[in-house]
N, C-alpha and C positions, 0 to 999 in steps of 0.2 A: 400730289394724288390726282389722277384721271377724273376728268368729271364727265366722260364720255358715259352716255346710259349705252347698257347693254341689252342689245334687242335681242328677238329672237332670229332673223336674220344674219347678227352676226354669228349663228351658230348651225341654223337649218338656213336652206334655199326656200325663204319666205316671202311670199309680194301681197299673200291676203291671210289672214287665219282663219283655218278652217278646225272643223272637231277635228279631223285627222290629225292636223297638226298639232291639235294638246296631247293627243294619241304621242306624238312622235316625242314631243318636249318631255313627255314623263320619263318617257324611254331614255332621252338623252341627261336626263334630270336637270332640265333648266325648270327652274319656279316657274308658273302660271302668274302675271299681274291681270287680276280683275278690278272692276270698280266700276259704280254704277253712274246711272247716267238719265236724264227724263227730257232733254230739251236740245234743238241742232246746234247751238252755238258752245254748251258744254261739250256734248258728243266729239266735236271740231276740236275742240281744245285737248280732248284727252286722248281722243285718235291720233293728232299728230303729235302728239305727246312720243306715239310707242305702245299705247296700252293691250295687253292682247285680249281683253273681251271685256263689253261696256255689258253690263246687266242691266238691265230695262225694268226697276224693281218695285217691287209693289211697296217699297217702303216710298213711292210717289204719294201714297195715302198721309206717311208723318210730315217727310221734308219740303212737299210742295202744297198738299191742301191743309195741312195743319190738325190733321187728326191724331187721333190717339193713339190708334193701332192701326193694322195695314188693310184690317175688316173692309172698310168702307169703299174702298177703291171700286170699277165697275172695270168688267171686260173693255167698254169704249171707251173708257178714259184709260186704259192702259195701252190699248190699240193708236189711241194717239198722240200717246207718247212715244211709243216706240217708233211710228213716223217720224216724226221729229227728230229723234237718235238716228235713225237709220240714213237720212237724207245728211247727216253730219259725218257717215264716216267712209272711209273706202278702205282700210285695213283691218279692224278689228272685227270678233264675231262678235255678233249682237243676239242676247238670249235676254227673254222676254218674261217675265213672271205668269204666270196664271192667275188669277186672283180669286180670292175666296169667293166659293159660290160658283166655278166655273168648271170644274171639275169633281168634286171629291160625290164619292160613290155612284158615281155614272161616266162607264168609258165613254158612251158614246156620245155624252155630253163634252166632254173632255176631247174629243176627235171633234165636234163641231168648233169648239174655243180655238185650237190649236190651228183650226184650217183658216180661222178669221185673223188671228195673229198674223200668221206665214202671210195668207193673199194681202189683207190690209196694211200693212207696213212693211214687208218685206224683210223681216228678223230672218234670222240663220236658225234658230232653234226657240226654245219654250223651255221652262223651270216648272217644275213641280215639288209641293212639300207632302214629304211623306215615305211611306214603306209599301207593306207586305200590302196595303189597302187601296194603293195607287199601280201595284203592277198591274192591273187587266187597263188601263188609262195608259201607261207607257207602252204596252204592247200594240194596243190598235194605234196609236199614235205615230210608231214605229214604223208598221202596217202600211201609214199614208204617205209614209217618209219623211215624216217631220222629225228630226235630232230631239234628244229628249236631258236636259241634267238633271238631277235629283236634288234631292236637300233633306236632313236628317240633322237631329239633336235637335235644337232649340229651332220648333218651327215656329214662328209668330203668327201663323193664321189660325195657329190653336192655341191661343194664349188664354183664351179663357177657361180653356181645359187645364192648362200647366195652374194658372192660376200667379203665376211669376217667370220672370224674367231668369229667373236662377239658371248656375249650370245645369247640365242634362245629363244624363247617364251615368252617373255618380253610383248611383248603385248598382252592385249585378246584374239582377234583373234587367234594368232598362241597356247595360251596355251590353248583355246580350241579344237582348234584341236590335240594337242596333247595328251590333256585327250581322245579323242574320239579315236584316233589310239590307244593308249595304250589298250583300252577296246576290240577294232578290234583284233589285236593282243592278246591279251588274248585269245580272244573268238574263235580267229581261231585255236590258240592249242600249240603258243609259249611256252618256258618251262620259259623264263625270259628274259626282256629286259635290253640292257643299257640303261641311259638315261645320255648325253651330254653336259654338259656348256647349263646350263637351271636353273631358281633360285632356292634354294634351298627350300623356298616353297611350290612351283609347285610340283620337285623331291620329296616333301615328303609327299603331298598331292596323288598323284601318288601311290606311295608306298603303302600308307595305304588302298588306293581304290580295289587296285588290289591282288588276289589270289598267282600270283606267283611271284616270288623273282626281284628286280629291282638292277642295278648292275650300281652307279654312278662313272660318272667324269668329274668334275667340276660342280657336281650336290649337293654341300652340306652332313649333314653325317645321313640324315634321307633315305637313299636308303639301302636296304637288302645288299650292300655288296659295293667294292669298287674296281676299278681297275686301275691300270697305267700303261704305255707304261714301262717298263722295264730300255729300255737303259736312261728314263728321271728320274726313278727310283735311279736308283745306279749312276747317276751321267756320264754317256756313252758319253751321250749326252748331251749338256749344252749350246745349242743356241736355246732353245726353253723353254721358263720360263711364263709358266701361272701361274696363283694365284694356280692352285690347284692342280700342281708338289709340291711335297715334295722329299725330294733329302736326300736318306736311308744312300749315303757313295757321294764319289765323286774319282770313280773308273779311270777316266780321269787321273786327277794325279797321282795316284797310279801307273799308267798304266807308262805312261809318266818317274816318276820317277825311276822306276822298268829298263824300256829299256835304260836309259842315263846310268845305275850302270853298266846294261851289253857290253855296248859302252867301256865305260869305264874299264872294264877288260879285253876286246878284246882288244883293243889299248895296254892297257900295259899289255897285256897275261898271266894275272892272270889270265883268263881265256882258256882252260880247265887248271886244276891243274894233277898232275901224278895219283890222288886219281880218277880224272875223267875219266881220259884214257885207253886203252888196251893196 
């Protein structure tokens, strides 16, 4: 079996990813690989990877400050991270969270946030959670030229509203509304949504309805592409186990057993050796 990865290059004439290009990839139906990213030397590692867009994600609130939920997070501390990420890569797009508190129920708030992202770190686009209550925000955003993705089904900046982590749209009710924001969103001029721990059904009914590219997790594997949190990815992280984490290595231990070896040569001063020293 080939163990060659298949980019998207080998398929379109690709040297950066742009939106257009998820535009094109839907069209041609190659999956979208996303996965997030807070720091230049990850960034580095999963751009030359192949990866076609690092998310810049406000889950930097749980995996790197250690919070509970992604509430906490601050426009500047997302602003520099996405520096960080963005100084790591020269292929992938780089889309940037908005963070609670930056946006919601004021475009023109949400047009200052977005213009601080863009000029301050240099991101490709901006993420927003939400529907029917975030289009006048995607439209002036648009306005400025800033690329806009959406997010829908299980948003976590309104987790206190959900009240759980549970699927989402499970009922009529909310899956219809979600087909209706999705369309909203569309129509106001997103370039692609994710769409969140919602059944896979729905995600693929969704999918198919809509123009541009849909970006799952925990949404089944009928969405245009697919993304994870990174540090749940490789294993980083390992107290947080949904059905639809997959776990690439389990870089914990490695980690873990890697720092005991160097313990352990310090103590008995095998470590530096004369080959190491000046």
């Amino acid at each position: 079996m080939s163990t060659r990865i298949r980019t998207v290059s080998d398929v379109l004439d690709v040297k950066r990813i742009t939106t257009q290009t998820l535009q094109e990839m839907k069209v041609a139906g190659i999956p979208v690989a996303m996965l997030t990213a807070y720091d230049f030397t990850s960034a580095r590692i999963l751009d030359g990877a192949g990866i076609d867009v690092l998310l810049v994600g406000d889950s930097a609130s749980n995996v790197m400050a250690g919070h509970e939920t992604t509430l906490p997070i601050t426009l500047e501390q997302m602003i520099y991270h996405a520096q960080c990420v963005v100084r790591g890569v020269q292929r992938a797009l780089v889309v940037v969270d908005l963070p609670f508190g930056s946006f919601q129920g004021n475009s023109r708030k949400a047009l200052a946030s977005g213009i601080r992202v863009m000029k301050e770190s240099g991101a490709h686009a901006v993420k927003l959670e939400g529907g029917q209550t975030i289009v006048p925000s995607v439209e002036r955003l648009l306005e400025a030229g800033i690329p806009v993705m959406g997010h829908l089904g299980l948003t976590p900046q309104s987790i206190y509203r959900f009240g759980t982590y549970k699927v989402r749209a499970e009922e009529d009710d909310e899956a219809d509304r979600l087909r209706e924001d999705a369309i909203l969103l569309e129509r106001a001029g997103c370039f692609a949504i994710v769409l969140e721990k919602i059944p896979a059904a729905l995600a693929t009914e969704v999918s198919r309805s809509l123009s541009i590219p849909t970006i799952g997790i925990g949404a089944g594997g009928g969405c245009d592409g697919q993304v994870l949190v990174t540090h749940d990815a490789l294993g980083l992280s390992t107290d947080f186990n949904p059905r639809f984490v997959r776990r690439y290595a389990h870089l914990d231990r490695a980690i873990a057993e890697s720092v005991q070896r160097y313990i352990e040569d310090v103590r008995d001063r095998a470590f530096p050796t004369d080959e190491e020293s000046y």
